[in-house]
C-alpha positions as CSV (number, residue, x, y, z in Angstrom):
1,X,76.7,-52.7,-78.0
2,X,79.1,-50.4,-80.2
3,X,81.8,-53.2,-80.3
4,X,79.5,-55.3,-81.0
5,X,78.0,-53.7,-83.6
6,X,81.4,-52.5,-85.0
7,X,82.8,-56.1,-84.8
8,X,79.4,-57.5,-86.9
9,X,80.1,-54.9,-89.6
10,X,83.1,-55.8,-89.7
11,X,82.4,-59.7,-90.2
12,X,80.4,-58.8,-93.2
13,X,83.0,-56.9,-94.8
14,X,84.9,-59.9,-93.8
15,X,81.9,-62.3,-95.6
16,X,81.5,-59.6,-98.6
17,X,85.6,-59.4,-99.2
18,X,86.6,-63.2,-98.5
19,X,85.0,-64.6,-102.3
20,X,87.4,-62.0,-104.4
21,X,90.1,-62.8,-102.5
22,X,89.7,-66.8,-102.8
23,X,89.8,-66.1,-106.2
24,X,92.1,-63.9,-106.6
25,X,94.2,-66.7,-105.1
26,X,93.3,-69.0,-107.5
27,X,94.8,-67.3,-110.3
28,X,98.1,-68.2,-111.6
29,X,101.7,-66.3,-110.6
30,X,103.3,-64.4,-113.6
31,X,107.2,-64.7,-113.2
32,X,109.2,-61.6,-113.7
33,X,112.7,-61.3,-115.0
34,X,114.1,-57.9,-112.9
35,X,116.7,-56.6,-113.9
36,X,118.5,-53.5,-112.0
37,X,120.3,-49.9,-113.4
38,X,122.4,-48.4,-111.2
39,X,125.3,-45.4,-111.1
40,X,125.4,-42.1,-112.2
41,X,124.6,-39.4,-114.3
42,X,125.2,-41.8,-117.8
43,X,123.1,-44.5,-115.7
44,X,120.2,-41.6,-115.4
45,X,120.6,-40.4,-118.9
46,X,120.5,-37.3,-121.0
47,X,119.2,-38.7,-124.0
48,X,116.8,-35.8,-125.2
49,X,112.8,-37.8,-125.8
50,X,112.7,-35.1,-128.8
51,X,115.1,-37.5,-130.3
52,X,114.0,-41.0,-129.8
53,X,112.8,-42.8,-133.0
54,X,108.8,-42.6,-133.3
55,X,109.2,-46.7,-132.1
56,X,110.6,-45.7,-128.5
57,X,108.5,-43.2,-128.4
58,X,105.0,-44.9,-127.2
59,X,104.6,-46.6,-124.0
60,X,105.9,-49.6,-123.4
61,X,102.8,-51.5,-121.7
62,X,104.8,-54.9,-121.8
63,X,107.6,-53.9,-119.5
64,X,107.1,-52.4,-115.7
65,X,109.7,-49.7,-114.1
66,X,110.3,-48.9,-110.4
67,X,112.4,-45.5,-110.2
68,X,113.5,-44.8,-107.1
69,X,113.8,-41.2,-106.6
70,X,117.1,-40.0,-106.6
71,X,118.5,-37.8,-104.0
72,X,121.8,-36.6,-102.3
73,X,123.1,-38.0,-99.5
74,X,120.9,-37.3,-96.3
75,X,118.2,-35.8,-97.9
76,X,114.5,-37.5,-97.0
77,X,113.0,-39.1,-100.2
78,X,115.4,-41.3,-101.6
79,X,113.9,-44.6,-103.0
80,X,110.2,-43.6,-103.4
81,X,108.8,-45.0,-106.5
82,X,105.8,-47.2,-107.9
83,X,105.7,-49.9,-110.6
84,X,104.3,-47.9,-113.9
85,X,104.8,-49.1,-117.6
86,X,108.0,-47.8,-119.1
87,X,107.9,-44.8,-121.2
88,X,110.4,-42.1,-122.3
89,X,111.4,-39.7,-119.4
90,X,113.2,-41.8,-116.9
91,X,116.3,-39.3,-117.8
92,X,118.0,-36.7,-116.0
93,X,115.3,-34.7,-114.1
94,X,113.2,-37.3,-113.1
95,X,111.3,-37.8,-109.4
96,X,108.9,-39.9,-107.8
97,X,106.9,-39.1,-104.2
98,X,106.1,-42.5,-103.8
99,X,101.9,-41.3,-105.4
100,X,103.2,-40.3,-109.1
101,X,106.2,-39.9,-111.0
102,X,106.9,-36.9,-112.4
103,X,108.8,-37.4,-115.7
104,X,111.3,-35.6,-117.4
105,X,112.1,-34.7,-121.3
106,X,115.1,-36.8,-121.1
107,X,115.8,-40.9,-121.2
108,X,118.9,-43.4,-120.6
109,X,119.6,-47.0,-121.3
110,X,116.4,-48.3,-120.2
111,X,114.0,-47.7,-123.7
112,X,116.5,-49.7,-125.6
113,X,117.6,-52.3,-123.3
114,X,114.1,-53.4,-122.0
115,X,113.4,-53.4,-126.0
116,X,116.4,-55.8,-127.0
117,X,115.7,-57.9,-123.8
118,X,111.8,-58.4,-124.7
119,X,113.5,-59.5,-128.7
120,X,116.1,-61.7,-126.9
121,X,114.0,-63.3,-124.0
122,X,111.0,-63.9,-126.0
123,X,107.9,-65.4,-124.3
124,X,109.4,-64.2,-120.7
125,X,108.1,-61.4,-118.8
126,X,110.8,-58.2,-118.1
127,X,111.0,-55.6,-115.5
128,X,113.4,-53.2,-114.3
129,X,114.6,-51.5,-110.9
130,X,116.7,-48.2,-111.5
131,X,118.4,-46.0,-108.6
132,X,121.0,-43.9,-109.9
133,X,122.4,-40.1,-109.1
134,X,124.3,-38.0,-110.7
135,X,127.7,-37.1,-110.0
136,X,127.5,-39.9,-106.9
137,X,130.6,-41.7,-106.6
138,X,131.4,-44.7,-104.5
139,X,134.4,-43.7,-102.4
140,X,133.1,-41.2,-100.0
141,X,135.9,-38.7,-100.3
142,X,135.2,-38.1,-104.2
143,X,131.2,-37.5,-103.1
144,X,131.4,-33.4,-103.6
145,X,127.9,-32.4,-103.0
146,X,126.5,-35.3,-105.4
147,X,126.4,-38.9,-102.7
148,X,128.6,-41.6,-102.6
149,X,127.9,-45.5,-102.8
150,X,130.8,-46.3,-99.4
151,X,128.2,-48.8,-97.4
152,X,130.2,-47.1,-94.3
153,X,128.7,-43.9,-94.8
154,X,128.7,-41.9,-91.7
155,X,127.2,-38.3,-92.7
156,X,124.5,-36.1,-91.0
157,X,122.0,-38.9,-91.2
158,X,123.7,-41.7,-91.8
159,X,121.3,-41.9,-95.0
160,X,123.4,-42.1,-98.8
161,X,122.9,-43.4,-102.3
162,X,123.6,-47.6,-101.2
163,X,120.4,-46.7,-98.7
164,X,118.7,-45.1,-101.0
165,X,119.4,-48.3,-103.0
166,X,118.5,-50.2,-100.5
167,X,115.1,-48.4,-99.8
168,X,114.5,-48.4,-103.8
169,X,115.2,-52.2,-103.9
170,X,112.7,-53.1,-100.4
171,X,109.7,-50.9,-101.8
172,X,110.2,-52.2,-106.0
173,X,110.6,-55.9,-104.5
174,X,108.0,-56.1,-101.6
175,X,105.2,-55.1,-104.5
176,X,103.2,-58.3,-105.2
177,X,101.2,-56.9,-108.1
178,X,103.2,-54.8,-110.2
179,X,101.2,-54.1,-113.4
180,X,97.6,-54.6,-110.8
181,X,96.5,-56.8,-112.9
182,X,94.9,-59.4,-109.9
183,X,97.5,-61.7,-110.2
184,X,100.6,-62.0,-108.2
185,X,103.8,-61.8,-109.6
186,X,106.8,-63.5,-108.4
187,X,109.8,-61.1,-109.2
188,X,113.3,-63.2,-110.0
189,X,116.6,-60.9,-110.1
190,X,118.0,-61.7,-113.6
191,X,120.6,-59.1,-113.2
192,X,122.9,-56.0,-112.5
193,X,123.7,-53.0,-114.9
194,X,126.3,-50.6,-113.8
195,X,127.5,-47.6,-115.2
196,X,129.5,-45.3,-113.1
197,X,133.1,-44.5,-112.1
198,X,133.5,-40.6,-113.6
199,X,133.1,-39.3,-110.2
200,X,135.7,-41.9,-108.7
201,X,138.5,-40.9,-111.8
202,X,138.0,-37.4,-111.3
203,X,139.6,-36.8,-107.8
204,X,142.8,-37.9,-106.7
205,X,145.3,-41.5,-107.9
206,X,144.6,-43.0,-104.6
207,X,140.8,-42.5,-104.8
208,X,141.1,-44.2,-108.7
209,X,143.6,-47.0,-107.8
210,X,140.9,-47.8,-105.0
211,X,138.3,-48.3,-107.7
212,X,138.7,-52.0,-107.9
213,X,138.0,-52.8,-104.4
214,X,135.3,-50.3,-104.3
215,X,133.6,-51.5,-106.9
216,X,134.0,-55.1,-106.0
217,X,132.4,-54.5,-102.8
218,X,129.7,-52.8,-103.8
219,X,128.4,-54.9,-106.6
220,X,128.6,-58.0,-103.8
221,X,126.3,-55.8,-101.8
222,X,124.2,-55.0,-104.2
223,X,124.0,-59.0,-105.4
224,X,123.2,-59.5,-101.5
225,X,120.2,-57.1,-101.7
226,X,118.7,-59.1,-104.3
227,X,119.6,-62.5,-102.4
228,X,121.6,-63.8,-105.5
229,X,125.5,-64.5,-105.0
230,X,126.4,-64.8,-108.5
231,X,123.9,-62.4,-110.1
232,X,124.9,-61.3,-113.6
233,X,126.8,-57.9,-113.6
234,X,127.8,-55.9,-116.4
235,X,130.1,-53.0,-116.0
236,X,129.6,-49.9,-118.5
237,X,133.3,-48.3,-119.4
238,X,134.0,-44.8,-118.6
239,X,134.8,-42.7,-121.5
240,X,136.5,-39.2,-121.5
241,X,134.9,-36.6,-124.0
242,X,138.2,-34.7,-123.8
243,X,136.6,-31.6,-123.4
244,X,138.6,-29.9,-120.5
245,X,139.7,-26.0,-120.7
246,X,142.6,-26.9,-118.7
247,X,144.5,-30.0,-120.9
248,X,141.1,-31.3,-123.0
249,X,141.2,-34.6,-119.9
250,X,137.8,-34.4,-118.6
251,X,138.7,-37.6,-115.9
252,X,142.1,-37.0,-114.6
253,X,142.2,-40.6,-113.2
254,X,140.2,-42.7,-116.1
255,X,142.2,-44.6,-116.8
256,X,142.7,-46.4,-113.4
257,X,139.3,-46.6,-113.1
258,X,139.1,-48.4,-116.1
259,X,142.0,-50.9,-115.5
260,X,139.4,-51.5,-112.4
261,X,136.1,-52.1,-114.5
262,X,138.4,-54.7,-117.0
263,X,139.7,-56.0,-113.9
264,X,136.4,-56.9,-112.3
265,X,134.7,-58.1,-115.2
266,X,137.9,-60.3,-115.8
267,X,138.2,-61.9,-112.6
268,X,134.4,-62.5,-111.5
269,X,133.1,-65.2,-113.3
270,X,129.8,-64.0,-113.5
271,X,130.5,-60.6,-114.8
272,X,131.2,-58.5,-118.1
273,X,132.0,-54.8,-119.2
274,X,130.9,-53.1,-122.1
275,X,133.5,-51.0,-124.1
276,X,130.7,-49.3,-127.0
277,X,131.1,-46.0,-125.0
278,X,134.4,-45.2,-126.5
279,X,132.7,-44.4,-129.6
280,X,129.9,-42.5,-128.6
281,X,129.6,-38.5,-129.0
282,X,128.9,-36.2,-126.3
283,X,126.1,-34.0,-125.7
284,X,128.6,-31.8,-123.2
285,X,131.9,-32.6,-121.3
286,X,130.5,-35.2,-119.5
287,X,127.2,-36.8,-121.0
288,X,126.8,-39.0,-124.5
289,X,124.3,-37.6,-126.7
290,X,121.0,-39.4,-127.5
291,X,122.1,-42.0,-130.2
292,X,124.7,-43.2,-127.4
293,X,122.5,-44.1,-125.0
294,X,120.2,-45.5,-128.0
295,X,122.9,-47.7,-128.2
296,X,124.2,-48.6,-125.1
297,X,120.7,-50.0,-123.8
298,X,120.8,-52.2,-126.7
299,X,124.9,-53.3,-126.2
300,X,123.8,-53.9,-122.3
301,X,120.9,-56.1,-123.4
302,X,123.1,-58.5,-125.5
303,X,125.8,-58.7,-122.6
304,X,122.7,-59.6,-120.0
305,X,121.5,-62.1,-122.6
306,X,124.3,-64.1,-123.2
307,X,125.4,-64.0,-119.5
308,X,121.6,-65.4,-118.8
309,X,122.0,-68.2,-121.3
């Protein structure tokens, strides 16, 4: 009699539920244009929000984020997020249980780009995936205590910054209804931003003369985890502040690493670099201050743009 009861309550809430969900199936898919941030600590950002313009300043309610949280290597947590509108605070300092997000007083790239990209792409719907960490590098032996990107990662876990990636990517992409709006969305990869390579310059020549393949490895991983071969990439060139106590070189090795970045976006046809950061000013030895990342988000719309078109 219990089952029996249970399994008649249960065809009501069956009955009750099955109308909303007809017509929530009847209602149109909205295509999103994704586009991905990864690297490390100028791909997080530490742009100050008491310095954005009052126009960056509200939220965005047009454009979706997922932000993976960002840990070290074998650490639990890495890759929890949820879809939210984007807003000022995806910086330096930001985290994400998987429930809420808790924001931070700083931003990066993603105001401004998701900004020029709604100007450029007008009429199309924009989203954006970002996993970064600080200091991470991608060859494992220039990690420190920061992660590394090496896809053969072998530490205590087994767990690093391309699974963190990876788990960032599967929960962001495996949401049907990012903005819960009743509609599905159908989420396209439209591209790759990458800015990274400090961490790589900073160790030893071998580790920066290995950038190249590195880098090209990665990036075809990362195009693999959004199911695209020839996914748009652009590459963000290091800088050096040259602010070292020891002989003003903050990257030992930068400029290997950037023969590597040129050389990548040279050779695959679907990729470009962006050279703005040579210019910028820094907010310490190794950040660019707020009007830099003001700027680059804009400089790595334009590059996404005309490789989309």
């Amino acid at each position: 009699m219990i089952q029996k009861s249970l399994f008649a309550i249960a065809f009501v809430l069956c009955m009750m539920l099955f109308p909303f969900a007809s017509l929530a199936q009847d209602l149109p898919s909205d295509t999103v244009r994704v586009f991905y941030l990864g690297g490390q600590s100028n791909m997080d950002g530490y742009g100050y929000n008491k310095d954005l313009p009052n126009e960056l300043l509200n939220t965005n309610e047009e454009v979706w984020i997922f932000h993976g949280n960002p840990v070290s290597d074998d650490l639990p947590g890495g890759g929890l997020g949820l879809w939210t509108p984007l807003m000022p605070g995806h910086g330096a300092g930001f985290s994400s249980d998987g429930k809420s997000n808790e924001l931070s007083d700083r931003f990066g790239i993603e105001l401004t780009l998701a900004r020029r990209l709604q100007e450029l792409c007008k009429g199309e719907r924009i989203a954006l995936v970002k996993y970064s960490r600080g200091g991470s590098s991608i060859d494992s032996l220039a990690a420190g205590t920061f992660g590394c990107w090496d896809p053969d990662f072998n530490g205590t876990t087994g767990m690093n910054q391309y699974d963190f990636f990876l788990k960032t990517v599967k929960n962001a992409m495996g949401t049907r209804d990012i903005n819960g709006d009743g509609r599905e969305d159908i989420l396209v990869p439209a591209g790759i931003v990458w800015m990274q390579g400090e961490s790589d310059a900073s160790y030893t020549e071998e580790i920066a003369s290995a950038y190249y393949a590195n880098l090209k490895r990665l990036m075809d991983l990362v195009r693999a985890a959004f199911h695209s071969n020839d996914l748009p990439v652009v590459i963000g060139k290091i800088s050096d502040s040259w602010n070292d106590p020891v002989d003003s070189k903050r990257w030992d090795h930068c400029e290997l690493v950037q023969y590597a970045q040129e050389k990548y976006a040279r050779t695959d046809g679907s990729a470009a670099i962006v050279r703005s950061t040579r210019y910028y000013k820094y907010s310490d030895p190794w950040h660019y201050d707020s009007e830099g990342y003001i700027d680059l988000g804009k400089q790595f719309a334009e590059v996404l743009y005309k490789l989309n078109h």
